[in-house]
VEXDREN-2710 file (C-alpha; in Angstrom, 1 decimal):
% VEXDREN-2710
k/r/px/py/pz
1/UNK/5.0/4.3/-45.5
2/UNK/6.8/2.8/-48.5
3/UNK/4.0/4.1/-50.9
4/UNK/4.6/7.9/-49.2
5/UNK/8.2/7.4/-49.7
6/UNK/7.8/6.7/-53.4
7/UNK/5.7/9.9/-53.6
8/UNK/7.9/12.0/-51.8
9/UNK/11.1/10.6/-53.5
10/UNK/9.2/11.7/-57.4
11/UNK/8.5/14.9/-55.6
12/UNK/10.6/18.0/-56.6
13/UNK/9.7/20.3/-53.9
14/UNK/9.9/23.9/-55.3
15/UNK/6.5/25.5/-54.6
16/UNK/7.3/26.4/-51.2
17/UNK/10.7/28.5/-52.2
18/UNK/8.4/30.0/-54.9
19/UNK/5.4/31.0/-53.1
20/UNK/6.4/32.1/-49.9
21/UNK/6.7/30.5/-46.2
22/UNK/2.9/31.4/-45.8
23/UNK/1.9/29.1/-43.8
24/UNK/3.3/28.1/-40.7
25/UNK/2.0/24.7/-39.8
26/UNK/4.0/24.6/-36.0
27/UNK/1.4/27.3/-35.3
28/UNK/-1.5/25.1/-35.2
29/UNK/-2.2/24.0/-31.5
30/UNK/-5.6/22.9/-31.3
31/UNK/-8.7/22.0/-33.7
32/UNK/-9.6/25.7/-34.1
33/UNK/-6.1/27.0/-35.0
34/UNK/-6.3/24.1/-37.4
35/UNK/-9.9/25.5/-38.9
36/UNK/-8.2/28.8/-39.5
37/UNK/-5.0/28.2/-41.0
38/UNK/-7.6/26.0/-43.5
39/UNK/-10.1/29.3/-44.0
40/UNK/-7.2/31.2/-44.3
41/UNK/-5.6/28.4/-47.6
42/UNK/-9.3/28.8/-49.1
43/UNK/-9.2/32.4/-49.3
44/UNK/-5.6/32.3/-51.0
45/UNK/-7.0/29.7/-53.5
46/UNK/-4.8/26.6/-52.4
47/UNK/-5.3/23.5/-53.9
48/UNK/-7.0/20.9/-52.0
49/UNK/-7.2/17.5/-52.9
50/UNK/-10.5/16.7/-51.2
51/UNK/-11.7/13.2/-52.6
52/UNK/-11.3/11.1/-49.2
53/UNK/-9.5/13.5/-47.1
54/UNK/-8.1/16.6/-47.3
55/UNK/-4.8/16.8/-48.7
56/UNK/-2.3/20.1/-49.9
57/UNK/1.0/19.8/-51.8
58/UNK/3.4/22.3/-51.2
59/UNK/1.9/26.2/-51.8
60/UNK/4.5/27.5/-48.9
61/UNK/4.0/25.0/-46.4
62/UNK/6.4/25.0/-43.5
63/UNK/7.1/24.3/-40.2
64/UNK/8.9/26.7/-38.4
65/UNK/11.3/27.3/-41.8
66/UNK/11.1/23.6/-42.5
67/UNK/9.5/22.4/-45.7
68/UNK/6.4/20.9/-46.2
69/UNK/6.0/18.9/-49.1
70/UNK/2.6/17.9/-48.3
71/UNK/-0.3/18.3/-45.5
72/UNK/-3.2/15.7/-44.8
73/UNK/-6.2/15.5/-42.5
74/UNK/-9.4/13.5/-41.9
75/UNK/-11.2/16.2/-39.5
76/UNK/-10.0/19.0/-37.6
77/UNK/-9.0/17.0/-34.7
78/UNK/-5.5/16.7/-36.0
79/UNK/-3.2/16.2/-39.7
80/UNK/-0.5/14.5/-40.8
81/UNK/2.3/16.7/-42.2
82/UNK/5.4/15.5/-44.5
83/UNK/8.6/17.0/-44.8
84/UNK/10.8/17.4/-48.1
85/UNK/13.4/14.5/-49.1
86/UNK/16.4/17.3/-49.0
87/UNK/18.1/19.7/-47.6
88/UNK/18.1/17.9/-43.8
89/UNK/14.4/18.6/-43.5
90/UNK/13.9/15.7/-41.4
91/UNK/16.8/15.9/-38.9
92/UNK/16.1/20.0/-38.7
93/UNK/12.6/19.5/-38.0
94/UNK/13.0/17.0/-35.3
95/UNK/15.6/19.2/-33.5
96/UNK/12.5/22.1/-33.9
97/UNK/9.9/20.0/-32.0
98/UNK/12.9/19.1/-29.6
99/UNK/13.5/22.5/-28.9
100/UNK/9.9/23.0/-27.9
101/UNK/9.3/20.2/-26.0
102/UNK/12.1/18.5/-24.8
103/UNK/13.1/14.9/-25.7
104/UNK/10.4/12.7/-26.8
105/UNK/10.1/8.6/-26.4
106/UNK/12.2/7.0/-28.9
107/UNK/11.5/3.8/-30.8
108/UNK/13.0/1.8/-33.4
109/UNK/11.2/-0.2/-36.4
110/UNK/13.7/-3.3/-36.5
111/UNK/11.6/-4.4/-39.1
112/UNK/12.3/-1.0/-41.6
113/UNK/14.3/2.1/-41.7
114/UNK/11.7/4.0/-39.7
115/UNK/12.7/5.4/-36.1
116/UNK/10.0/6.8/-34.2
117/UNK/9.3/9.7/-31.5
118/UNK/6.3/10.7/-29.5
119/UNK/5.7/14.1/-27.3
120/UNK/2.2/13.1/-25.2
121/UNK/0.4/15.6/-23.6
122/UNK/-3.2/16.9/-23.0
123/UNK/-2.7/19.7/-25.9
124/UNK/-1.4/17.8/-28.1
125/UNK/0.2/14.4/-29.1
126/UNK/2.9/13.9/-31.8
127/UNK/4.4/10.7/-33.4
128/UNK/6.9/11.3/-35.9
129/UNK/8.2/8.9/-37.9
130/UNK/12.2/9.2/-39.6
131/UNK/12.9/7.5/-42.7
132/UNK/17.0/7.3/-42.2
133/UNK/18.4/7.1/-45.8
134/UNK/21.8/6.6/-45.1
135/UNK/21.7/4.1/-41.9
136/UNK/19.5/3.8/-38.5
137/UNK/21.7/5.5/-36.6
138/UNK/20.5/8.7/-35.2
139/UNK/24.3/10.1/-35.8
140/UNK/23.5/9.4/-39.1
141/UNK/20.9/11.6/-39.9
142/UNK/21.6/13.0/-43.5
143/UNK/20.4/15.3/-46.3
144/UNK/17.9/13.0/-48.0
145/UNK/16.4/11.5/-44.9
146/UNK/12.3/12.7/-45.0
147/UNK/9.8/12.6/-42.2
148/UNK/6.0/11.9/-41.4
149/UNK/4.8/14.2/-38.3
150/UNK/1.5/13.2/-37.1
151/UNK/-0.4/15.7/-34.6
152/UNK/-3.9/14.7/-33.0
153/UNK/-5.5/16.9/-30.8
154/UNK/-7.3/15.5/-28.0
155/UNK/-10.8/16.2/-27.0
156/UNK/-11.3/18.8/-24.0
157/UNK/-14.5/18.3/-22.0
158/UNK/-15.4/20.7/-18.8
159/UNK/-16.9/18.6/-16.6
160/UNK/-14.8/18.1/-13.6
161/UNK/-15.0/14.0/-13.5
162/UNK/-13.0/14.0/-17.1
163/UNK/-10.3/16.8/-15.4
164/UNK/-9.3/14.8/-12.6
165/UNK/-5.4/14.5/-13.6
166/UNK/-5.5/18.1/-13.3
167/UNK/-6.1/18.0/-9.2
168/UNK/-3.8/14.9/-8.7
169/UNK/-0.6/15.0/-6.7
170/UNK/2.3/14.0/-8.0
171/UNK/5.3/12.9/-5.5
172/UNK/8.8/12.0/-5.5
173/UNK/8.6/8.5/-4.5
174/UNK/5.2/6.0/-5.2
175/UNK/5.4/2.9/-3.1
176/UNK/2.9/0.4/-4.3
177/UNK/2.3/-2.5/-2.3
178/UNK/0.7/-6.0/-3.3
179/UNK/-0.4/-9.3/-1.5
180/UNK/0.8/-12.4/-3.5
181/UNK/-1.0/-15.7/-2.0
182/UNK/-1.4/-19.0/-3.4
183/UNK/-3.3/-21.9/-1.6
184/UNK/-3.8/-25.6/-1.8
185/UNK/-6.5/-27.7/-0.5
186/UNK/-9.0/-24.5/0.6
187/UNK/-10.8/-21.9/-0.1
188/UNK/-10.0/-18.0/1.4
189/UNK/-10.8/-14.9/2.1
190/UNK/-8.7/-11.6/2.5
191/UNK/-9.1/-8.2/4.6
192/UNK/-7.6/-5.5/5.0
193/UNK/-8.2/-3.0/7.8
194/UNK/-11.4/-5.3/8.2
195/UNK/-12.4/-5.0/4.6
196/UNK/-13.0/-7.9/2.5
197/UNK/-10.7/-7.4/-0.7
198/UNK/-11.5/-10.9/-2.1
199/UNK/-14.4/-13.7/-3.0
200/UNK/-14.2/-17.3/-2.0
201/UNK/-11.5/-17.9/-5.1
202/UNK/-12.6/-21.1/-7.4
203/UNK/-12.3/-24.1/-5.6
204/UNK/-9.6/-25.6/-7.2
205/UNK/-6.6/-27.4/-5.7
206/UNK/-4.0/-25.1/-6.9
207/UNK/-4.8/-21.5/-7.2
208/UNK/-3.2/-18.1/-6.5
209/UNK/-3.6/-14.3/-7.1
210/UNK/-2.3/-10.5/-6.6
211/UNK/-3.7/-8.3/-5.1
212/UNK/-3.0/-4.8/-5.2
213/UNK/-3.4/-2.9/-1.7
214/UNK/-3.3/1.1/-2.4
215/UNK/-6.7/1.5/-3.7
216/UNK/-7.4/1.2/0.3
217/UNK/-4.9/2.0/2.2
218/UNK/-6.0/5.8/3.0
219/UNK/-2.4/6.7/5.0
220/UNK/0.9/5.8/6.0
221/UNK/1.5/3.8/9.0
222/UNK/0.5/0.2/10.4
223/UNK/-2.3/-2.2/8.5
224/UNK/-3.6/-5.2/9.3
225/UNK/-4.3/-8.3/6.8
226/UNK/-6.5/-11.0/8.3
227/UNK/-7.2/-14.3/6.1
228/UNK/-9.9/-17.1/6.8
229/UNK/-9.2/-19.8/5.3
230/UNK/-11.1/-23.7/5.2
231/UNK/-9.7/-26.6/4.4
232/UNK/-11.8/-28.7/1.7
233/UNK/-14.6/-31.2/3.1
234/UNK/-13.9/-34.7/3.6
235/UNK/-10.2/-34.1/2.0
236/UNK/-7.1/-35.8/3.7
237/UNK/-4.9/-33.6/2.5
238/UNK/-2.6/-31.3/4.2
239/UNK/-4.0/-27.3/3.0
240/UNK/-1.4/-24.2/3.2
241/UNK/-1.5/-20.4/2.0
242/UNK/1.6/-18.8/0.9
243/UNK/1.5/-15.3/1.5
244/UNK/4.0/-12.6/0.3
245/UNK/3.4/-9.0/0.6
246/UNK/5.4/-6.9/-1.6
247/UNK/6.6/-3.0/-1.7
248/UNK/6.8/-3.1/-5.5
249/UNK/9.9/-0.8/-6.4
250/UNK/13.1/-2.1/-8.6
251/UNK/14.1/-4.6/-6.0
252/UNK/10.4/-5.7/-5.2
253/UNK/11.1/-5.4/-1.1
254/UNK/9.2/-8.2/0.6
255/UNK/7.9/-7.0/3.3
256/UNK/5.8/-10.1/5.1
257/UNK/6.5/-13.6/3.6
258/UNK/4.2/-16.1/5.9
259/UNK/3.0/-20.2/5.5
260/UNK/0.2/-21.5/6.8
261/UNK/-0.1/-25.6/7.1
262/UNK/-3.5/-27.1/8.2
263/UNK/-5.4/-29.7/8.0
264/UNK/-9.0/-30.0/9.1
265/UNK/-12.3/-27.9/7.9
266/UNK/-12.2/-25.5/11.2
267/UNK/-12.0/-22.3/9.6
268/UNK/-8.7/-21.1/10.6
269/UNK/-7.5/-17.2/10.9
270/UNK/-4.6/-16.0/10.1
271/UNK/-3.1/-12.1/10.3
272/UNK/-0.2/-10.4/10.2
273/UNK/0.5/-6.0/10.4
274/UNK/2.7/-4.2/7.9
275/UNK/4.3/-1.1/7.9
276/UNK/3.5/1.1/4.6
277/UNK/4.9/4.5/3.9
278/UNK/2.5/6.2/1.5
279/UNK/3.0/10.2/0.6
280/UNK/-1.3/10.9/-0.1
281/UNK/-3.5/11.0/3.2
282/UNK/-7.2/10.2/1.7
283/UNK/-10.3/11.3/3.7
284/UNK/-12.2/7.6/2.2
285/UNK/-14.4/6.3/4.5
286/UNK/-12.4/7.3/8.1
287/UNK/-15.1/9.7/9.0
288/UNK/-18.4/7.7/7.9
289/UNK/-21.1/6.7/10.2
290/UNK/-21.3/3.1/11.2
291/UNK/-24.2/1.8/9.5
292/UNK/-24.0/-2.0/11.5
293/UNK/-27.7/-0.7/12.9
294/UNK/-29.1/1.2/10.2
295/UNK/-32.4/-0.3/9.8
296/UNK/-33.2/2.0/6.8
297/UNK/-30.0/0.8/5.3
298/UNK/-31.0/-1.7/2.2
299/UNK/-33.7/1.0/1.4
300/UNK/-30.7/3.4/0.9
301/UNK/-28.7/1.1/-0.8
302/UNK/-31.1/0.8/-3.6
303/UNK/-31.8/4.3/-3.8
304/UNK/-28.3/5.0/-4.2
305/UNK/-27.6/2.4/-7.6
306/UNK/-31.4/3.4/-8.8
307/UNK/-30.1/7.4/-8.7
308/UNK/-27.0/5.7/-11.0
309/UNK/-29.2/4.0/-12.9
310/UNK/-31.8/6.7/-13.7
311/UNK/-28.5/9.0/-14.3
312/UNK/-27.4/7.1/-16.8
313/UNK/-30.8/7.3/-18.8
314/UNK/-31.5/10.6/-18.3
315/UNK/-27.9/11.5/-19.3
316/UNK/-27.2/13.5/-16.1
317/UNK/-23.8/14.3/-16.7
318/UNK/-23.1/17.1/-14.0
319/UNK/-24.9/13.7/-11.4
320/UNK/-22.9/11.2/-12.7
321/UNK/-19.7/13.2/-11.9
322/UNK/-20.9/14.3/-8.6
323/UNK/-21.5/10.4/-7.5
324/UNK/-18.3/9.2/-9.1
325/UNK/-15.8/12.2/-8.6
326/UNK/-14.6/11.3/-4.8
327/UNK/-13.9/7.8/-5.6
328/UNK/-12.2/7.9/-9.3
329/UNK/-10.0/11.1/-7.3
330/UNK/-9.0/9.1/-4.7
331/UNK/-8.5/5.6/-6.3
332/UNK/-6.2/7.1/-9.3
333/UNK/-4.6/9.8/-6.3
334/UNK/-4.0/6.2/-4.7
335/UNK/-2.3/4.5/-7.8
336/UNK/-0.6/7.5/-9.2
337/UNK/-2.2/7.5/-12.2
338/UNK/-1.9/11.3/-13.2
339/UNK/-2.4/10.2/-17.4
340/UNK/-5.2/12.7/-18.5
341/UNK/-5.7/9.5/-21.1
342/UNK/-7.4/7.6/-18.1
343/UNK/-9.8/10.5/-17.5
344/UNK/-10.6/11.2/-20.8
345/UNK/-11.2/7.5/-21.7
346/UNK/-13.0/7.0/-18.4
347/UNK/-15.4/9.9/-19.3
348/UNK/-15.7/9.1/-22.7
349/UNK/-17.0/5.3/-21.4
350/UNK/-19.6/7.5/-19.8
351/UNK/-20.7/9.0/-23.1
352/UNK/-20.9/5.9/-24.5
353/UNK/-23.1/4.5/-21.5
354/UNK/-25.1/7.3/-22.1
355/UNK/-25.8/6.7/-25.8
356/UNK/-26.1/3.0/-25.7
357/UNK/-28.4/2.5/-22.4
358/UNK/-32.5/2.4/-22.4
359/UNK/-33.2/0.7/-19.5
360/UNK/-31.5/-0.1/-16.1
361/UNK/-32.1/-2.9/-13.4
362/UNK/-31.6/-2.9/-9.4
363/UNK/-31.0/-5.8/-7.5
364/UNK/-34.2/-5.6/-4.6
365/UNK/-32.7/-8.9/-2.8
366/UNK/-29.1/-9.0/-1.8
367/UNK/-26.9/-9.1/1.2
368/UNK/-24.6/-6.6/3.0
369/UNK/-20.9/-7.1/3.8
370/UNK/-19.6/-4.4/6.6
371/UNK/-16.0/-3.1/7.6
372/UNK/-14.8/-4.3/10.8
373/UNK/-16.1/-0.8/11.9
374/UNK/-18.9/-0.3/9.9
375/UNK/-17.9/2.1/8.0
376/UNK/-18.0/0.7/4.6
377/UNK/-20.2/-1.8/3.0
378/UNK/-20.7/-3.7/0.0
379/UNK/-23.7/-5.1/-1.2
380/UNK/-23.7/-8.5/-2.7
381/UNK/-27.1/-9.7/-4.9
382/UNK/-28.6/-13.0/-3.8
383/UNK/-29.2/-14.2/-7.4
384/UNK/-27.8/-11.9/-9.9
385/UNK/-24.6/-11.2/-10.5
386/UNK/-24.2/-7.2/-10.2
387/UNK/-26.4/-4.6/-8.2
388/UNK/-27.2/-2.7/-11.1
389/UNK/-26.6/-3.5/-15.0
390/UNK/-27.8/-0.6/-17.6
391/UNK/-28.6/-2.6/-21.0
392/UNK/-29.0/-1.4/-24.6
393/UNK/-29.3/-3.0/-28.2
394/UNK/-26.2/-4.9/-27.8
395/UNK/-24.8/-3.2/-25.0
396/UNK/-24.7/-4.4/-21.3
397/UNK/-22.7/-2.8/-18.2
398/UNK/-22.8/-3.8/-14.9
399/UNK/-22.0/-1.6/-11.4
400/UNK/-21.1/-2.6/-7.9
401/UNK/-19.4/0.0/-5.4
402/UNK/-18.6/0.5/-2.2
403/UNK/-20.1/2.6/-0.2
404/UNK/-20.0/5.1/3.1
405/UNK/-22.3/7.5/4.9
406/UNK/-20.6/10.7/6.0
407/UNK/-21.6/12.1/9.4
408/UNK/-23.2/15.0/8.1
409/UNK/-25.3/13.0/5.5
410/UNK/-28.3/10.7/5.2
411/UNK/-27.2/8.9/1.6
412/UNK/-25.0/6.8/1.3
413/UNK/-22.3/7.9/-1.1
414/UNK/-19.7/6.1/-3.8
415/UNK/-16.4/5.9/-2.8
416/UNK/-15.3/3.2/-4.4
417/UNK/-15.4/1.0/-7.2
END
């Protein structure tokens, strides 16, 4: 920044009062707007600096009114513009992008005389940095204070799985609830609603986790959380868990807070109901078959990660969203995570498994956890780590889910990862 400031201090900015506002730069939305405003400069013979970027100085530049002293850009996915050093360019054109879009997040450079905004959104996302000339304060905005406005337009793909954020909910009030537990002396495992949410944990003496419930509580009303727990062999100390559940808002409500003391290897069960009040109802896995007496069932396990796997090199994009869609929905629908930054980026990690993968391998020999009901199951292989991992020249991913049969359905399907 301190280099662009030299440049734009030198810079007597005069081309844009003599050639005209031609060129309204707060017009550019999107990559293509930006591709025509830049046909339209090279059929008016403007300058372009085009050595390692593209770069224009002036030639009646402006946003919304506001001087440009200069333009930059990489690609067409988004440019960096800079205001003039006078005439209040950079408090006007911050109060132009406010009256747009509202108030943006504010920051401040403690290290430099740079204060920083950003408006975020699916369109667009702008960060624009304030040199303050005369002081930080925003109160003392002045005439020679100049700006740098960076605008980058994200990518837009049509397939449903990166759209997600689109078909979210958003409510008023987002309770999230979590299970603290620590232990001492044993090993553990916990369910809820009969579903194992964790491994044996490394047997150490002093341990402890979180663990966050939403991703499977499907409604509001009573749950149940059952732990077994084992004391270590041959030890003569006393074990214990410590068990907190918490409604994570400001004040952190604790909802159950239990202690466990014993003292022998019997494995010893513990449980305990809360009371959560969530605003989604998720279908999940509450109309599945119960699969406790499928006898086809391992077959259909592996035919499930092998159509994943073959997906993945074959580059089945419309598959893959198909067997992922339900379960990213409802997990992020379960979380409240509405960002469309999650479902681009979790797309985009598909791309790249796409590009990167030439061969895929299935677990044949593993073993199958169930629900209390049945309903859901997990598969666990015997001696690798993951049911399926997709592998390329120095690329490796791995894949374990669990999974449901709906009544009207002979596959099993993904509904969680």
């Amino acid at each position: 920044m301190k280099k662009i400031s030299i440049i734009i201090i030198l810079l007597s900015f005069v081309s844009c009062a003599q050639d005209g506002n031609k060129y309204n730069l707060s017009e550019i939305h999107s990559p293509e707007d930006l591709s025509m405003m830049i046909d339209k400069m090279k059929e008016d013979k403007v300058e372009m600096d085009t050595v390692y970027y593209k770069e224009i100085k002036g030639q009646g530049m402006h946003y919304d009114g506001i001087p440009v002293s200069k333009m930059s850009f990489f690609n067409e996915n988004g440019l960096t513009i800079i205001t003039d050093s006078i005439n209040y360019s950079a408090k006007n054109l911050l109060e132009a992008i406010e009256a747009k879009k509202g108030f943006g997040k504010y920051e401040e450079n403690e290290y430099s005389l740079e204060n920083i905004f950003y408006w975020d959104d699916e369109n667009e996302n702008l960060k624009l940095e304030i040199n303050f000339v005369d002081g930080k304060h925003l109160a003392k905005m002045g005439e020679k204070d100049y700006a740098k406005l960076e605008i980058i337009y994200p990518k837009h793909y049509t397939i449903p799985l990166a759209n997600i954020h689109r078909k979210l909910s958003n409510f008023d009030l987002k309770p999230e609830y979590e299970l603290q537990i620590s232990r001492q002396n044993c090993t553990y495992e916990v369910f809820l609603d009969g579903i194992s949410l964790t491994s044996v944990v490394d047997e150490t003496y002093k341990d402890s986790q979180e663990i966050d419930l939403n991703t499977f509580l499907l409604s509001s009303g009573e749950h149940k959380i059952s732990i077994k727990a084992n004391s270590y062999a041959n030890s003569s100390e006393a074990s214990y868990l410590k068990v907190y559940v918490i409604k994570k808002e400001d004040d952190k409500e604790v909802l159950v807070e239990k202690k466990f003391t014993f003292n022998n290897t019997k494995e010893h069960n513990f449980e305990m109901t809360i009371d959560c009040k969530t605003p989604f109802n998720l279908k999940g896995w509450k109309s599945g078959k119960d699969l406790r007496k499928d006898s086809l069932l391992k077959n259909k396990v592996i035919a499930l990660y092998e159509k994943v796997g073959k997906s993945i090199l074959n580059k089945e994009e419309q598959t893959i969203s198909d067997l992922f869609y339900i379960s990213n929905f409802e997990t992020r629908q379960s979380i409240y995570n509405l960002s469309y930054k999650n479902s681009l980026a979790y797309w985009e990690s598909w791309l790249e498994t796409f590009k990167n993968t030439y061969k895929y391998n299935v677990a044949q020999n593993f073993t199958i956890e169930y629900s209390e009901d049945g309903r859901l199951i997990y598969a666990t292989p015997i001696k690798k780590l993951d049911m399926l991992v997709v592998t390329g020249k120095n690329y490796s991913r791995s894949f374990d889910f669990y999974l449901y049969q709906p009544q009207n359905s002979n596959e099993l399907k993904i509904i969680r990862e």
